[in-house]
Structure formats: C-alpha cells, structure tokens
C-alpha positions as CSV (number, residue, x, y, z in Angstrom):
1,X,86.9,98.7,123.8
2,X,84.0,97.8,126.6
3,X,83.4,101.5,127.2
4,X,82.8,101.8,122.9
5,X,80.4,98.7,123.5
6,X,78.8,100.4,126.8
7,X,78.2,103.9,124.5
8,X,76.2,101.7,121.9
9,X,74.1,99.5,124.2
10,X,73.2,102.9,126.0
11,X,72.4,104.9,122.8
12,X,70.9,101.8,120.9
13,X,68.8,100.3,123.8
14,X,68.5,101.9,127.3
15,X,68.0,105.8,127.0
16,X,65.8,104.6,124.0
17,X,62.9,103.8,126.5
18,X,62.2,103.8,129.7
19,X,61.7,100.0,131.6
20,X,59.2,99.2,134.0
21,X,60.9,97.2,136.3
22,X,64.6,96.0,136.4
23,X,63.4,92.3,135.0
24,X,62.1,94.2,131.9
25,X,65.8,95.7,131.0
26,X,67.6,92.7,131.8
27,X,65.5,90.8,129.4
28,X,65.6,93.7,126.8
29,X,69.4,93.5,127.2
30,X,69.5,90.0,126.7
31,X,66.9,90.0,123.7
32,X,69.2,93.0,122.5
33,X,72.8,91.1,122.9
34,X,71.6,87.9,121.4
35,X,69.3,88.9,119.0
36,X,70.6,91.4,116.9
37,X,74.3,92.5,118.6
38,X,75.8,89.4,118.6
39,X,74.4,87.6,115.4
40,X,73.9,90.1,113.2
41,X,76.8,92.8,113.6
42,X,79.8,92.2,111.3
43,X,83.0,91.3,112.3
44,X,86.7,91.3,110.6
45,X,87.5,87.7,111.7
46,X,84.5,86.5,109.6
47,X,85.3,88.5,106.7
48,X,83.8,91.6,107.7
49,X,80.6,89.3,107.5
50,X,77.8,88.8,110.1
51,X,77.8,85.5,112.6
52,X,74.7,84.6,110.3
53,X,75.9,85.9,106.6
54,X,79.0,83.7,107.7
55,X,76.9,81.0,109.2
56,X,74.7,80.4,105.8
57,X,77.9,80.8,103.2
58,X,79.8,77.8,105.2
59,X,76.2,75.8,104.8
60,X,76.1,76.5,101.4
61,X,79.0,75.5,100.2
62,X,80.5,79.5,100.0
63,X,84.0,80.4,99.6
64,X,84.7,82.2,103.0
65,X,88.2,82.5,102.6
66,X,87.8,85.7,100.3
67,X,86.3,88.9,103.0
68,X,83.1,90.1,102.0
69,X,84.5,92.9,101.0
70,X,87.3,92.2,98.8
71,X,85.9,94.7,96.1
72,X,86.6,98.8,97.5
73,X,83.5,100.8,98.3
74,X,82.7,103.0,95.7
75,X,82.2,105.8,97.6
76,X,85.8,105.0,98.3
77,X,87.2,103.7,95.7
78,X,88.6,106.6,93.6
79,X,90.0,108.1,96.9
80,X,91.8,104.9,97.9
81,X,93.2,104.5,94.0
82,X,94.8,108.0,93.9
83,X,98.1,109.0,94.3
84,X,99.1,112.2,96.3
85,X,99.8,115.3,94.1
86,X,103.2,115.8,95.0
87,X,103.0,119.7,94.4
88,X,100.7,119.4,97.2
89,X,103.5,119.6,99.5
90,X,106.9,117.9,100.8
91,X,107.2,114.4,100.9
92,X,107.2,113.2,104.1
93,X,109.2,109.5,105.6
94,X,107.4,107.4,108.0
95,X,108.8,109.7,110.5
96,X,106.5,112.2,109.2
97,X,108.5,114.9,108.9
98,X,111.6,116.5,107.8
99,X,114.7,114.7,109.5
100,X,117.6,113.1,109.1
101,X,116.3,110.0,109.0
102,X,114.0,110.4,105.1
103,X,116.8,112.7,103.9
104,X,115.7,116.1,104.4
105,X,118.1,117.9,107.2
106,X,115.9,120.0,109.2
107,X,116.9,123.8,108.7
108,X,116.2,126.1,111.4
109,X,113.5,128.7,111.0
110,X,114.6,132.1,111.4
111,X,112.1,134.3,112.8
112,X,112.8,138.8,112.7
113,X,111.5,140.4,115.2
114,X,113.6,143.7,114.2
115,X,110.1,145.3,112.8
C-alpha cells in the first residue's frame, strides 16, 4: 500500500516540477498531503466520501450512515445487474473449475499424436 501511495505523490507532485531547494519540496509535500491528499481524496470508511464531504454532512444534520454511493454507477449499472449467459460456457464452483468438489468429475483430455 505505501509503495501505491509513493507512485501517486511522485506522479502527482515531484516529477511534475522541478524544486529549487530541498525546503521548497518539503513544503510542497506538505501543502500537497494536507491540502488536497488528505482532505479531499475519498475513502471507504467515510462512505466512499471525502474527510470534507463527510465533514459538512455530519454538520448539517446528513444521514452518513447510507455510503455515498449506495445508487450503482451508470456506466456500471447494466453490467453489474446482468446475469451470465450460461451458453457462454460451463458453470464454474468457487473452486473455479471443473472438480469434484461443484459436481463436475474432471475427465482427462486425450490428446493423438498418431498424425
């Protein structure tokens, strides 16, 4: 997870520029961190809501106990409500394959190599 966070400081901040001195990037990492990583990034145990979205709803009165996102994306939503056209292929177990274990015996694959 800290290298993740390490690839997006680099890419977001510190290749974006170059810094004068080593003062001037530790204060751009700092303005960077607390002004818009920290408070403004959204996070799944707010609700998939920013530190300030969140902020401002319990203020106000909001219901936070329902995620910002209780409604599917529409870009999304038709994928997520569709069901799997079983003529698409074998149905497979959690396993994810064919075993024992969903019901289907494995058969062995015969291969001829007589031509």
């Amino acid at each position: 997870m800290a290298e993740s966070w390490f690839g997006t400081i680099k890419i977001e901040l510190i290749y974006r520029r170059v810094w004068r001195s080593r003062h001037d990037a530790e204060l751009g990492i700092f303005r960077w961190i607390e002004g818009w990583y920290n408070p403004r990034r959204i996070q799944q145990a707010l609700g998939w809501r920013s530190p300030n979205e969140y902020e401002a709803g319990f203020y106000s009165g909001a219901d936070l106990s329902v995620p910002a996102t209780a409604k599917p994306a529409p870009v999304l939503d038709g994928v997520k409500q569709t069901a799997l056209d079983t003529a698409s292929g074998p149905a497979h177990g959690r396993s994810g394959g064919n075993d024992q274990e969903n019901g289907h015996p494995e058969e062995p694959q015969v291969i001829d190599e007589s031509q």
